[in-house]
Structures are given as C-alpha cells and as structure tokens.
N, C-alpha and C positions, 0 to 999 in steps of 0.2 A: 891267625893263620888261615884256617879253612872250616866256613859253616857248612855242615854238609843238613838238605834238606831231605829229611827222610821219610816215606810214607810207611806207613803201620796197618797191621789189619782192620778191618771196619767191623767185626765179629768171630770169623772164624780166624784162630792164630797162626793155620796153615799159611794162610793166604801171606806171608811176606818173602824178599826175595832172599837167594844167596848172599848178595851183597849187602842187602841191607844190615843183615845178622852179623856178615865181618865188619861194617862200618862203628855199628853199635859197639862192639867189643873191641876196636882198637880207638875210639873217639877218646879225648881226657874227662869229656861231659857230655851227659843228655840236657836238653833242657826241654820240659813236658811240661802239658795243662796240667796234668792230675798225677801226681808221683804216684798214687797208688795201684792208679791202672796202668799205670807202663812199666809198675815194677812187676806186676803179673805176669807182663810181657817176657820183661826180663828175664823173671824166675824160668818161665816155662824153657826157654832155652841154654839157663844157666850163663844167664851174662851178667855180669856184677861192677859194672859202669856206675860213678858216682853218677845220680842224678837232682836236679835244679829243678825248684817248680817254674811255670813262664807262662800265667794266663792270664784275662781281663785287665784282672785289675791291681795286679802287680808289675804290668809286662813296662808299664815307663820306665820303673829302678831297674828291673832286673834287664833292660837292655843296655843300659849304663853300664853293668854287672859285666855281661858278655862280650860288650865290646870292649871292656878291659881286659878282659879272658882272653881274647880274639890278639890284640895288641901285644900281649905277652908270650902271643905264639902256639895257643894252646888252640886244637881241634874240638868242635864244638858240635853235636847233632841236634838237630831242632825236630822234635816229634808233636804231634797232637794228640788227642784222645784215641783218633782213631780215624784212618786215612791219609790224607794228603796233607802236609804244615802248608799253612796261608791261603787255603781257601775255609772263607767262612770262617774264623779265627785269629787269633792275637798274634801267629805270625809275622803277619806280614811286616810290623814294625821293623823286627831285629834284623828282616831279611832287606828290608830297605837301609837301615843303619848300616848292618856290611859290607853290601855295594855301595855304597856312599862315601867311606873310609877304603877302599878298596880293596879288603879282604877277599878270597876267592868263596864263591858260594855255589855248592855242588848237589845239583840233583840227584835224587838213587830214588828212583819212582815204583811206584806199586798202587796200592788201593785206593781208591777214590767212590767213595756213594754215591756222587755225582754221574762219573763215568758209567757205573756197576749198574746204575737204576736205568738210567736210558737209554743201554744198550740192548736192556731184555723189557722195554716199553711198548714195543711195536707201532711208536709212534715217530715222526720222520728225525730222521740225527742228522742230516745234511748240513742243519744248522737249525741252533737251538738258543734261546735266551738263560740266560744263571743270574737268579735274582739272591741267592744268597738266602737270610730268614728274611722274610718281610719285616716292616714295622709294625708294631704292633697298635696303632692306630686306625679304626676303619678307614679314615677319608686319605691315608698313605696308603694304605693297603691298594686301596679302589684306581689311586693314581699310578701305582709302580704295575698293576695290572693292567690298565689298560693303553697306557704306554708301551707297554712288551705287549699287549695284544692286536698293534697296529703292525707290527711285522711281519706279522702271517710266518712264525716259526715255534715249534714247541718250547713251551715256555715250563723253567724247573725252579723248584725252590725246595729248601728246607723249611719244615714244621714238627712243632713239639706237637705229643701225645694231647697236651691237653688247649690246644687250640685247633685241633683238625676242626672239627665239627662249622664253628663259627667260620672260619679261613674259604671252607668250601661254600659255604653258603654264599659270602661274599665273593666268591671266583662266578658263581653261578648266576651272581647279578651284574658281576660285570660282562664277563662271556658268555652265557649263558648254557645251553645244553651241551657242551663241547665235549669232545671225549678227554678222559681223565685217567692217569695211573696213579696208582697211591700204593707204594714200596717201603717197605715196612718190617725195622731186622735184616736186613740184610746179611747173608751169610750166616744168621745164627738160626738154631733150632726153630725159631718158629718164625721163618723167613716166610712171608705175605706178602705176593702180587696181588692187587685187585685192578682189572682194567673195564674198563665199559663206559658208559656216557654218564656226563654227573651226576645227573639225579637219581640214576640209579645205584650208583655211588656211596651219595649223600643215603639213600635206603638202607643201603647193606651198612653201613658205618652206623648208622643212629642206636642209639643206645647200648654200643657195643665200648668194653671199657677198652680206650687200644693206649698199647703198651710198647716205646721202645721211638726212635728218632725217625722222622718219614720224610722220603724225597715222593713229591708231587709233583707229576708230571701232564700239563693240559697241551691241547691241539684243536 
C-alpha cells in the first residue's frame, strides 16, 4: 500500500514533527536499523507500533519481508537510527523496491545531520558535495577527496569517533590547510562546533578521546 519514509530525531527527541508522531501510530509496521533505539522513541511518546528490525545486513530478506507486507496492503514506516531513511543507510533498497513495484512512497521529512551541521557551519551552502562515510581505505579516501575537491564547493561527510584523527590528517594532505568544521552530537547535551583551519583543528582534537557520530565539514 503505502511506505511512508519517515525522519526521526538525530539526538534530542523534541526535534520530530506532528505528522511524523501521527504516521508512527497509525502505520501497521516500523521498520528500524536498531529496534531498541526507536523503541525509546516510541516509549517516549507512547506509541506502541509493532516494529521490524531492517539494517546492513539483514535488509536483502527483510525487503522481500516488506514488500510482501506492502502487497498485502499493509502501511509500512521506514525509520533509521536517527535522521533522514536512505541517506548514508540500508534504506535505500526497500525505497527502491517500492517504487519499482509501484507502491506509493511518502515523504514526512524532519531531521537530517547533514542538513543540521551545514547550516550552522559558516561555511558556503550554495552548493556543497555529500560524500556519505568514506572508505575506509587511505588510497580511496585520498581519491573520493580529491575529486570532490576540484569543485571548489564544501565538501561533507560522515566519520566515526574513532577515525577522526587519521581521516583529518589525510584531508590535510590532500587539501591541505583549508578551513574545517567538525560537528559533533548534534542536538544532544554535549553538542560541539569546532570551526577554524585544519591544523589547528587537527591541535585541538589530538589526544582528545571524542565521543559520538561527526559530520566534517571542509572549504
């Protein structure tokens, strides 16, 4: 019948819309990376929706799953951990499978880290490059950089806690002293802007243990 694609908070639980809280509570199913975090979700609002796990490495079956679901008529919500479904996540499959069978698939938009980090960057948003995580390879890394660095636009990605340190090092040898934001929790208690040029960046980060999902933002 109808996947509706639903965005979720990226930290603080305020942050989601009207609609999204009515979609949630009249859907027949969620289907979430992490049942446990979106039952938190849940709880908090008292919404008691059966939900379906739908990540990495389960998402081939269980989109077989849904679009049987889907077939049979049943309304279907797609969530992530946190944010937007199908950027940077296993989404995208199920959302291609639906339009593809020609099910209706309905936006009900709200929080995005992507959005949320570049808009309080200070660096230009006219247009910007979205590299997604890098790979985790140096000589991919060096190539997805410096490709997105011939466009002369701000270039964003996601990075884990515990690859910051090396990732900038290697942004630094590719671009070198350029300016850098590095966004960090978003919305939650110990929400961190750092902006300034890398290497003084790369200073204030070094031996600092950091903690929590970072959108990296160069110019």
């Amino acid at each position: 019948m109808s996947l509706y694609i639903v965005s979720t908070p990226i930290g603080n639980l305020e942050d989601i819309s009207l609609r999204a809280l009515r979609i949630l509570k009249e859907v027949d199913l969620i289907a979430c990376e992490d049942t446990r975090r979106t039952r938190k979700l849940l709880t908090y609002y008292n919404i008691h929706t059966p939900l379906t796990s739908y990540y990495q490495h389960n998402r081939v079956r269980k989109t077989q799953v849904l679009s049987k679901l889907l077939k049979e008529g049943k309304k279907i919500a797609l969530v992530s951990d946190a944010g937007t479904p199908g950027i940077s996540d296993p989404g995208f499959l199920i959302i291609d499978r639906a339009i593809s069978e020609g099910f209706e698939v309905v936006p009900v938009p709200g929080p995005s880290a992507l959005i949320t980090a570049i808009v309080v960057s200070g660096l230009p948003t006219n247009g910007f490059v979205f590299l997604g995580f890098l790979p985790r390879k140096k000589g991919k890394i060096r190539k997805e950089l410096e490709k997105a660095g011939l466009l002369g636009k701000t270039v964003v990605f996601y990075e884990s806690p515990f690859r910051i340190q090396n990732t900038l090092d290697i942004v630094h040898e590719v671009l070198g002293n350029c300016r850098v934001v590095v966004a960090r929790e978003l919305t939650k208690k110990f929400e961190e802007i750092i902006r300034g040029n890398l290497e003084d960046v790369i200073t204030e980060l070094k031996g600092r243990k950091i903690k929590g999902e970072l959108v990296i933002m160069t110019f």
